[in-house]
N, C-alpha and C positions, 0 to 999 in steps of 0.2 A: 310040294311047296309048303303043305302045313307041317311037316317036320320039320323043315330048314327055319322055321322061324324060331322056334325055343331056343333054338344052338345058335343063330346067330345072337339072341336076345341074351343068351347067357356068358357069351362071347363076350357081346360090348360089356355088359355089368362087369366081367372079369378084366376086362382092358380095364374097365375108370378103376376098378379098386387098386389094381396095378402099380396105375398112375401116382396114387397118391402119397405125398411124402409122409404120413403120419404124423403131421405136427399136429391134428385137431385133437390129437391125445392128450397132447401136455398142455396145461393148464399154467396162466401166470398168475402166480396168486400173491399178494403183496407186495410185486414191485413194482416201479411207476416207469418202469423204460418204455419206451414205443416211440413209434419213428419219426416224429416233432419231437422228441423231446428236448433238444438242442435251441429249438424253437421255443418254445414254453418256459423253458429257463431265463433264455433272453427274455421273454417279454416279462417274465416274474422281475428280473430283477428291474428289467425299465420300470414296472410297477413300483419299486422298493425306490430305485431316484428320483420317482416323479413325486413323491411323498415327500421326501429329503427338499428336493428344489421346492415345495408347494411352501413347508415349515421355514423356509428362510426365507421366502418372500414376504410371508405373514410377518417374520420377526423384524425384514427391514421395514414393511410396512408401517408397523408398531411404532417403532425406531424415526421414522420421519414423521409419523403423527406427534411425539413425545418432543422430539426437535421444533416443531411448528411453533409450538403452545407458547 
């Protein structure tokens, strides 16, 4: 029994190394893909209109104050 346990133990370790695709090798280094990023665009640009809509409310704001007076 105490020999069959190295060999199974050496077994499984040789199965997981097996197993694995090799991707923990490659490394992303300065590009911004990953898998929202379709997500995160969208929300960036909602970011960028909701700024646009914010500046034209101000300016009609502005605009019916100056009308008021």
């Amino acid at each position: 029994m105490k020999s069959l346990f190295p060999i199974l133990l050496l077994a499984g370790a040789m199965t997981l190394c097996a197993c694995s695709d090799g991707q923990e090798d490659k490394k992303v280094t300065g590009s911004k893909d990953h898998v929202w990023k379709g997500q995160t665009d969208t929300m960036d640009k909602a970011k960028e209109v909701e700024s646009m809509v914010l500046d034209q409310a101000e300016k009609m704001n502005q605009s019916v104050e100056e009308q008021a007076r």
